[in-house]
N, C-alpha and C positions, 0 to 999 in steps of 0.2 A: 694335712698341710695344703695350703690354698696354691694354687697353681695359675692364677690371675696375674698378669703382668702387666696389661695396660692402666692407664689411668681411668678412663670412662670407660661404661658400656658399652655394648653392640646394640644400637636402638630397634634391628633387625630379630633381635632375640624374643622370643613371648614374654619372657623377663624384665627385659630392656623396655621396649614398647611400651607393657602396662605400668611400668615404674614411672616412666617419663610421662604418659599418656593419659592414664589409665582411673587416676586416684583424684580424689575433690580436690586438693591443695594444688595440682599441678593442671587444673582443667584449662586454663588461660594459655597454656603449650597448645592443649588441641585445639582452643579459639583461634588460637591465632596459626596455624597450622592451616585450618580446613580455611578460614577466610580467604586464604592464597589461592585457593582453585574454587571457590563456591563464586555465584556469581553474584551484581550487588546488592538484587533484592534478598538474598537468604544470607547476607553475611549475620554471623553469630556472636549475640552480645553476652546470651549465657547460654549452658547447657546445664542439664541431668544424666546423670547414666542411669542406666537400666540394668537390670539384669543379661548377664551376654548369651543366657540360653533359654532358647523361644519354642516352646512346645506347640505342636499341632492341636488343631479342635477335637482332634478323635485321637484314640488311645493308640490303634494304627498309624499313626501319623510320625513320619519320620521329624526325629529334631533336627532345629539348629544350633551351632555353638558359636558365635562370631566373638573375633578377639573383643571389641568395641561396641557397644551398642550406647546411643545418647540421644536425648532428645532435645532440640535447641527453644529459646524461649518462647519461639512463636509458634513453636508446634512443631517444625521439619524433625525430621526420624532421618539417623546416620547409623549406617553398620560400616566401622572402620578395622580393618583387618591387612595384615603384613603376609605376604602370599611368597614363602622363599622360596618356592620348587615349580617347575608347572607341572598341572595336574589335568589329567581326561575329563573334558567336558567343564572346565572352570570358567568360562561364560555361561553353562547351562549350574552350574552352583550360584553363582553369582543373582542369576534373573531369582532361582529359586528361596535364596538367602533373602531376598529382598520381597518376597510375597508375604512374610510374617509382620512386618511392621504394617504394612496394608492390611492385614486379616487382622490386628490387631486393632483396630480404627474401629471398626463395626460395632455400632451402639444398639443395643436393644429396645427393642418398640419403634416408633417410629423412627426411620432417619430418610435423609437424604442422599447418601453417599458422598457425604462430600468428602474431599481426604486432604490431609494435610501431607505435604512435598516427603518423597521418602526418597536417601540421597545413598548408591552402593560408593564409598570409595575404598581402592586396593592400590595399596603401595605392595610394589611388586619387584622385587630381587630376578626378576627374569625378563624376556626381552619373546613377545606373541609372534611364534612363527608370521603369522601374518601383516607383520608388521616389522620384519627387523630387517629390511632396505627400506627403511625409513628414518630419517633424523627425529621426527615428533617424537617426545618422550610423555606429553599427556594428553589424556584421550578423552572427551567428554559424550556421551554416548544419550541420545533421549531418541523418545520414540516419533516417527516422522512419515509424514504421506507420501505417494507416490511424483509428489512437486519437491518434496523435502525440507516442506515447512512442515514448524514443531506440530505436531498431535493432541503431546500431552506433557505439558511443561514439570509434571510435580513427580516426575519417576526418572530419573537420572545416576548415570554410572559411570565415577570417573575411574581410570584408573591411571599412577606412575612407574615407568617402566624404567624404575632407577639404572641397570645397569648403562643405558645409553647416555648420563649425562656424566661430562668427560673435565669440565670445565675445575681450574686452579681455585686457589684460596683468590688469585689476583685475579680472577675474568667473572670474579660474580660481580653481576649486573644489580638484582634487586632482593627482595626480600625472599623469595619464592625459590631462587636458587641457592640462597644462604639453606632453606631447607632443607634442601636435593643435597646441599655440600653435607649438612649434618648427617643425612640417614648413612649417607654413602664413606664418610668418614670421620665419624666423632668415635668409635672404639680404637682409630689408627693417631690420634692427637694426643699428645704429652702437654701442648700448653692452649691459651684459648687464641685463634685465630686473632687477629687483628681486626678482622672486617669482619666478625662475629662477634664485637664487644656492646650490641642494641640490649634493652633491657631485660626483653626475654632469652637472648641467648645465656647471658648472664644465669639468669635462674637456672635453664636449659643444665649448664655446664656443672651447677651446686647441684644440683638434684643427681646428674651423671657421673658424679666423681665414686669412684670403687671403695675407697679410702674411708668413706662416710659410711656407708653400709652397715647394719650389724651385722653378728655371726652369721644369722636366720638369712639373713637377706644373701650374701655372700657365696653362701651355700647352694639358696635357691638362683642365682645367676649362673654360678658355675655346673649345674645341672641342664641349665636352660641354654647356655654356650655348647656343650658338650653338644647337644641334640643339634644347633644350628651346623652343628660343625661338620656331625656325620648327615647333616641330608647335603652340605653342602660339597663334602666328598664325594657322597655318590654320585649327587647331578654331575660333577666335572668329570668322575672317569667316565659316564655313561656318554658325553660330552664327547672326550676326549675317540671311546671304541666307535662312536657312532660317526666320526671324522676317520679312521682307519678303514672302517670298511667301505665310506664312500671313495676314499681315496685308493683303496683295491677295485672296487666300481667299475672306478673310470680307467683304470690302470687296461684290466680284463677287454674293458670294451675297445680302446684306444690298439691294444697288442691284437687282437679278433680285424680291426679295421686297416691291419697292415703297418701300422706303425711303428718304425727303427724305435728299438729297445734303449738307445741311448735318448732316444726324444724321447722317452714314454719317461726314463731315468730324472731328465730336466724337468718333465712336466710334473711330475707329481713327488718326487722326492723321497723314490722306492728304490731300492739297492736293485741291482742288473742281475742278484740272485733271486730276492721276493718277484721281481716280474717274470722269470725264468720259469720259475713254479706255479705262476696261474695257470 
């Protein structure tokens, strides 16, 4: 028995994503998607997918799997990928992920090196230490000199750090945040927004309805939910233990520096028996 309640997808889901994203008939989502953050010389009039897993030259050579791989009509190379958890060293995966579309350029006999623009972007369910006392929620990232003018304009890496955009069905502004609105809440909508009635949200919302699915597909959503579901339980308890122990922390160090147990009580919102026992 299907255990699905909503109407739409989670587009956060590997499911969701490459249903929406992912397939020929629906390529005009990710057109119009990526146009919103590319800048105007590489906006995309068409694309190709590719295969999403990119083998090394040598046999030793570690793969890549990226959700998304396409290539646009004038040649630019995107690896698009849904990033729900952070992970160790996910800027050093990212430079990495993105050396395969460049090694894959390289033409035999003679060449010149020249390359065509390769573009990382990561829609990202999380919020970079390094960044989260910051309101920006996207990041465009190129390589730059010591003046911090561009280098090298054709290696570029966006990334959207969705949990930060906070904004109503009534405070979207443009087209770009109609996006933001979807990833972050099209599996919580029962009807189509009002200010999401443009032609591709339209499709967007035909293509996301659960209702439509076959068995197969069904099946494999609800497979793909389960999985978002428990990574995204662990992040919050880890979340949640990693907020207790900084808050005994400070408790320890505040009670160690003299401080009356009822201030320590106000400050940190520890019972007057937890501070008693550090």
């Amino acid at each position: 028995m299907s255990n699905l309640t909503g109407r739409y997808i989670n587009p956060l889901t590997d499911f969701g994503f490459k249903k929406l994203f992912g397939t020929e008939p629906n390529k005009d989502l990710l057109i119009d998607f990526l146009n919103q953050i590319l800048p105007e010389r590489h906006q995309i009039k068409d694309l190709n997918y590719s295969r999403n897993e990119q083998l090394g030259q040598a046999v030793l050579d570690r793969k890549a799997i990226f959700d998304l791989y396409c290539i646009g009509n004038s040649g630019e190379r995107f690896i698009v990928e849904v990033q729900k958890a952070k992970q160790n060293y996910f800027k050093d995966r990212s430079i990495y992920y993105s050396s395969f579309p460049i090694q894959e350029q390289a033409k035999k006999g003679d060449w010149d090196f020249k390359q065509d623009p390769v573009y990382t972007v990561g829609i990202l369910d999380f919020i970079f230490d390094d960044h989260k006392n910051e309101d920006e929620l996207l990041h465009l990232i190129e390589l730059k000199n010591q003046r911090c003018e561009v280098f090298y304009d054709k290696l570029k890496f966006i990334y959207i750090e969705l949990p930060k955009f906070k904004k109503t069905q009534e405070e979207l502004e443009d087209h770009f945040e109609k996006w933001l609105y979807v990833f972050r809440h099209l599996s919580e909508l029962q009807d189509r927004p009002q200010q999401l009635q443009d032609r591709i949200f339209r499709k967007l919302f035909d293509t996301a309805e659960i209702a439509k699915f076959t068995a197969e597909e069904r099946v494999a959503y609800e497979e793909s939910l389960k999985y978002y579901r428990d990574i995204k339980n662990v992040v919050d308890t880890s979340r949640e233990e990693g907020k207790e122990e900084r808050t005994l922390e400070i408790a320890r160090e505040l009670k160690k520096n003299g401080i009356t147990i009822d201030m320590i009580v106000k400050s940190t919102g520890l019972s007057k028996k937890e501070i008693e026992e550090l």
